[in-house]
matplotlib code that plots the C-alpha trace (Angstrom):
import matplotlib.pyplot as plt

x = [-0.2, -1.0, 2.0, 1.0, 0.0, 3.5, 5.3, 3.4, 3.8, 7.6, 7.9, 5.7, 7.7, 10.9, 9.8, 8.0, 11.4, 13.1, 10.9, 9.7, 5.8, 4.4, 5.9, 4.9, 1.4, 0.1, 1.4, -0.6, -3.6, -3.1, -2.6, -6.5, -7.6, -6.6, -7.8, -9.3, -9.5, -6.0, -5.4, -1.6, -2.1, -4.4, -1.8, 0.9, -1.1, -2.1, 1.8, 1.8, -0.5, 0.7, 3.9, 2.1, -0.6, -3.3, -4.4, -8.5, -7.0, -4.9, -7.1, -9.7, -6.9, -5.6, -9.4, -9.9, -6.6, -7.6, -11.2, -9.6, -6.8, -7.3, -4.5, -1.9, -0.9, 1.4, -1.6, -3.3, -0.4, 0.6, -2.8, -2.7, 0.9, -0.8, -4.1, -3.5, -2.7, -5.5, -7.8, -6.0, -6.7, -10.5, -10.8, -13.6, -12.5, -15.9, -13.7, -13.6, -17.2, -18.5, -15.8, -16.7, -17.5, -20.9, -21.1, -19.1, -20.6, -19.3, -21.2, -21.1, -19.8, -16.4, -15.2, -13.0, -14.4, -12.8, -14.8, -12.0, -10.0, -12.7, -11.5, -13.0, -11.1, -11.6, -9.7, -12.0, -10.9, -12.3, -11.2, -10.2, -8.9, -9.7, -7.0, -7.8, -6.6, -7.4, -8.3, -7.7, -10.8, -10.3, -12.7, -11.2, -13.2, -13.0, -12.1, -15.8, -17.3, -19.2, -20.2, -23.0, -24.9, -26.2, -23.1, -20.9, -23.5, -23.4, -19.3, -19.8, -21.8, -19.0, -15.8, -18.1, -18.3, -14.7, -13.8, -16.2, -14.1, -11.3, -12.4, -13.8, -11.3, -7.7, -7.5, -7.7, -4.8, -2.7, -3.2, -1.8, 1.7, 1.9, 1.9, 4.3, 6.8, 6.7, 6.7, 10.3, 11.3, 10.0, 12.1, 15.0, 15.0, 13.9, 17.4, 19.1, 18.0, 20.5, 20.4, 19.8, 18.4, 15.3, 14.5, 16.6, 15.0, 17.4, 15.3, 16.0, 15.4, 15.0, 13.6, 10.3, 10.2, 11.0, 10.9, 11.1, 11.5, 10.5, 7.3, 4.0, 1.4, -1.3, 1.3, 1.8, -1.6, -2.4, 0.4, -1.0, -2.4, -3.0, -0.7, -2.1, -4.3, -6.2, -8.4, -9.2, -12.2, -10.9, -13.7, -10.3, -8.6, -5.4, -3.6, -2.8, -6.0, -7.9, -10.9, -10.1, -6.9, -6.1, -2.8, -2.2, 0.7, 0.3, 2.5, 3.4, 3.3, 5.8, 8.0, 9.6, 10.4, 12.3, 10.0, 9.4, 5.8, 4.4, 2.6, -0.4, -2.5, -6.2, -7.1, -10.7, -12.1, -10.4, -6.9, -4.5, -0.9, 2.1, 4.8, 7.5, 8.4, 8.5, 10.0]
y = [-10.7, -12.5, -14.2, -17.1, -17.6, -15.8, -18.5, -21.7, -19.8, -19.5, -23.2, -23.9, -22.1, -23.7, -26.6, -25.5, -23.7, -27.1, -29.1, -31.1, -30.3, -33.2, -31.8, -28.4, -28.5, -29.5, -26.1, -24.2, -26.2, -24.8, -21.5, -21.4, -22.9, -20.3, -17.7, -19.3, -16.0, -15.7, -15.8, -16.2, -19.6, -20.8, -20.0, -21.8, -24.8, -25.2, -24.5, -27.9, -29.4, -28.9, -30.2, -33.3, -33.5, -32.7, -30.9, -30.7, -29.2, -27.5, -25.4, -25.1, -23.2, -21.1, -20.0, -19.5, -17.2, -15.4, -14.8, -13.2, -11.3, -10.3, -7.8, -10.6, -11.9, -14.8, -17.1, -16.4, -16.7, -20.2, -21.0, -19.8, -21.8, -25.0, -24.6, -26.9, -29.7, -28.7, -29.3, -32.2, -34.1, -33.2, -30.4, -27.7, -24.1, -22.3, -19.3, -19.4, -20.2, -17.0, -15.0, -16.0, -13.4, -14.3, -13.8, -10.6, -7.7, -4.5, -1.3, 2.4, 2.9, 0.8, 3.7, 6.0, 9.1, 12.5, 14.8, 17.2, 15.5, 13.1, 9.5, 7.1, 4.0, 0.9, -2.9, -5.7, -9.7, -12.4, -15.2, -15.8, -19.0, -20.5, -18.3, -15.5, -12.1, -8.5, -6.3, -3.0, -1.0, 2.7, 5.3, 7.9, 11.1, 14.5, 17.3, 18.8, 15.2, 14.3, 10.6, 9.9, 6.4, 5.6, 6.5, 4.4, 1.5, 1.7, 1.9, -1.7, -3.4, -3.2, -4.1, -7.1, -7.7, -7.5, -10.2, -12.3, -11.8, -12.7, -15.7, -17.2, -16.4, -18.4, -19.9, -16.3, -14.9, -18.7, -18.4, -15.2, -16.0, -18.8, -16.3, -14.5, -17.4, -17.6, -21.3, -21.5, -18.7, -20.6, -23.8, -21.2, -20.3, -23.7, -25.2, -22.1, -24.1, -26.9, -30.3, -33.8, -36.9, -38.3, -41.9, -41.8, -39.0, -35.7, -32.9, -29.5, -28.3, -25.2, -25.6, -27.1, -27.1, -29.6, -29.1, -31.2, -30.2, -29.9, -28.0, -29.4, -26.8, -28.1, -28.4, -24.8, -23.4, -25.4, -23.7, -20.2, -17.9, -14.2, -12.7, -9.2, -6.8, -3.8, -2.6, 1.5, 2.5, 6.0, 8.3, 10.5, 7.6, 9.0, 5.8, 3.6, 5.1, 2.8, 3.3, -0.2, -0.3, -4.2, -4.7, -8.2, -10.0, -13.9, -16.3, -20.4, -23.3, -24.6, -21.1, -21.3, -17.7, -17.8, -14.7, -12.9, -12.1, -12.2, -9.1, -8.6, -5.4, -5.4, -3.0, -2.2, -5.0, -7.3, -6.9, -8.8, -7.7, -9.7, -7.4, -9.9, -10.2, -8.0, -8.5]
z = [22.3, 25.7, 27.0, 27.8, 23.7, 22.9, 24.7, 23.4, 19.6, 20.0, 20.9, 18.1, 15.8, 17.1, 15.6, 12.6, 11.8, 12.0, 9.9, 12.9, 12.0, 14.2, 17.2, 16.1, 15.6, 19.3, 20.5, 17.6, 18.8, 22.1, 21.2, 19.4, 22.7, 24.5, 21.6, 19.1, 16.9, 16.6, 13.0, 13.3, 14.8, 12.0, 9.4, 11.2, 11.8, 7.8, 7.3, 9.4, 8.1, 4.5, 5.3, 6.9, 3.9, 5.9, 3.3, 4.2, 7.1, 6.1, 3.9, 6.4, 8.4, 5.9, 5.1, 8.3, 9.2, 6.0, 6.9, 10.1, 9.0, 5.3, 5.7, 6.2, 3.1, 4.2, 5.0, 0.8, -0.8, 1.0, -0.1, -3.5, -3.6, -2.9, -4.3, -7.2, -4.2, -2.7, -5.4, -6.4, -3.5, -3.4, -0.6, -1.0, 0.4, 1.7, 1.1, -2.4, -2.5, -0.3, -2.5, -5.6, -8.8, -8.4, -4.7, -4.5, -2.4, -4.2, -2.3, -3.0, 0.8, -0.3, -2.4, -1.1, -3.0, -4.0, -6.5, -6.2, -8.4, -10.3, -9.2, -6.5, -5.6, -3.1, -2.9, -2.9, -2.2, -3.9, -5.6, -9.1, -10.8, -7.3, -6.2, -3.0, -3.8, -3.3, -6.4, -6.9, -8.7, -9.7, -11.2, -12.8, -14.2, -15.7, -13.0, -13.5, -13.4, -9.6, -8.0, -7.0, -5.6, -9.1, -11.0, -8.7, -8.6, -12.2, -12.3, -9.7, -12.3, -15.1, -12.5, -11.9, -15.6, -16.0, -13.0, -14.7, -18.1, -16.0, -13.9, -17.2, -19.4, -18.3, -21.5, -23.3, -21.2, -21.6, -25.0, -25.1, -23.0, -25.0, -27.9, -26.8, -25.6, -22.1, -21.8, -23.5, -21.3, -18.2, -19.4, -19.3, -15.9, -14.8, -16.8, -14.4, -11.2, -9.6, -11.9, -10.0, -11.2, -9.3, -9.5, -12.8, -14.4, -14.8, -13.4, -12.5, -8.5, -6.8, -3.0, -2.9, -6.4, -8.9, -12.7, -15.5, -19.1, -21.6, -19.5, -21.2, -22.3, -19.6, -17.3, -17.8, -17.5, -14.2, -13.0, -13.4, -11.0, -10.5, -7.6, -7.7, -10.6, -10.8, -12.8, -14.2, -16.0, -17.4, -19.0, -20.2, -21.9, -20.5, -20.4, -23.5, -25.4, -23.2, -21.2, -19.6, -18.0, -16.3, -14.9, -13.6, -12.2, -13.1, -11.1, -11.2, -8.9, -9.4, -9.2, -12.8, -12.9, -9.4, -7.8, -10.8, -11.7, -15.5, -16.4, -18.3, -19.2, -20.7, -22.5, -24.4, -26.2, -24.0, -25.7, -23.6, -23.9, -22.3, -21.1, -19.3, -16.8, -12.7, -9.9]

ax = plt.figure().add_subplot(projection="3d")
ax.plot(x, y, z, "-o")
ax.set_aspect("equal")
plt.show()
């Protein structure tokens, strides 16, 4: 990092550190007028600007150190924290449009590829549930099995149809931790969090978040959004009798489970099983 911007981001971050955002976010604007590709800054001005609900700008910023930097995953899952904000107050994330299902750019060359051992594998990012993530696809083979263009192209075209199953299908996989409870286990950990009463109303606080009880089911699904998945197509159905293998991690905002990340596997047919909780 040039010095000069090293400088100007530690005195930013002095203040972003002690909640002072205002003061903050003129030395993160200098910082991208020196470098104005410098993804770092873009992610600690949206921080300030989420804290000063900006929240255009903010997400303009958060796109934009994402777009840079996909390998940093501060700036998406800050996003993905206050996406439901975001929406809320109107703002449109070109990001999530250019990532979409429908716009995703799968290619043969993204595979990493070994015949040896019958499996080809890449990560993709898109967006899902308005959410930015990276996927994990896998192929996996029998040993005598090769790829080649048309079979991968033809692999590409079913992931594709399973992230469409999955971006249009929210209320299938609600339904299902409904099924199995998680809503009363939510209200559990929420009840674990420090007790105050806001504006007379007993509520239940941990950080930034505030919960009250009992948690309503829309309440819940808003909340939900995937924090990671990957998905196996395995010819050898070596894993749960399943040629489709999804593995998802589903989170909240607010945080009811304190970290912890709900897991979900799909299996063939689209059977969605809820397995607790990780983390």
């Amino acid at each position: 990092m040039d010095k000069n911007i090293e400088s100007v981001v530690e005195k930013g971050l002095e203040f972003l550190n002690n909640g002072e955002y205002e003061k903050a976010e003129p030395y993160f604007n200098n910082v991208l007028n020196i470098d104005n590709s410098y993804a770092e800054g873009y992610y600690f001005r949206g921080y300030c600007y989420v804290k000063m609900k900006e929240y255009e700008k903010a997400l303009m910023d958060l796109d934009k150190s994402i777009k840079l930097d996909p390998s940093d995953s501060r700036a998406y899952f800050f996003r993905n924290k206050y996406i439901s904000l975001f929406k809320g107050n109107g703002c449109k994330s070109e990001l999530s449009k250019n990532l979409s299902i429908e716009n995703l750019d799968i290619k043969v060359e993204d595979f990493k590829i070994n015949n040896n051992i019958g499996s080809a594998e890449c990560d993709v990012n898109t967006v899902i549930w308005d959410n930015y993530m990276s996927v994990s696809l896998e192929i996996s083979l029998q040993d005598e099995d090769t790829f080649d263009d048309d079979n991968i192209k033809n692999y590409i075209d079913e992931f594709k149809k399973y992230l469409t199953w999955l971006e249009n299908s929210k209320k299938s996989v609600f339904d299902a931790l409904v099924k199995d409870d998680m809503i009363g286990l939510a209200e559990e950990w929420a009840e674990s969090s420090d007790e105050e009463i806001i504006d007379g109303e007993k509520v239940y606080v941990d950080g930034e978040d505030i919960f009250r009880l009992p948690i309503s089911e829309e309440e819940f699904f808003q909340s939900l959004y995937f924090n990671s998945m990957s998905i196996r197509i395995d010819e050898d159905k070596e894993i749960m009798d399943s040629r489709i293998m999804i593995e998802a991690f589903i989170d909240t905002k607010p945080d009811y489970f304190a970290g912890h990340s709900m897991e979900v596997t799909i299996t063939d047919g689209y059977k969605i099983s809820v397995n607790g909780l990780a983390g």
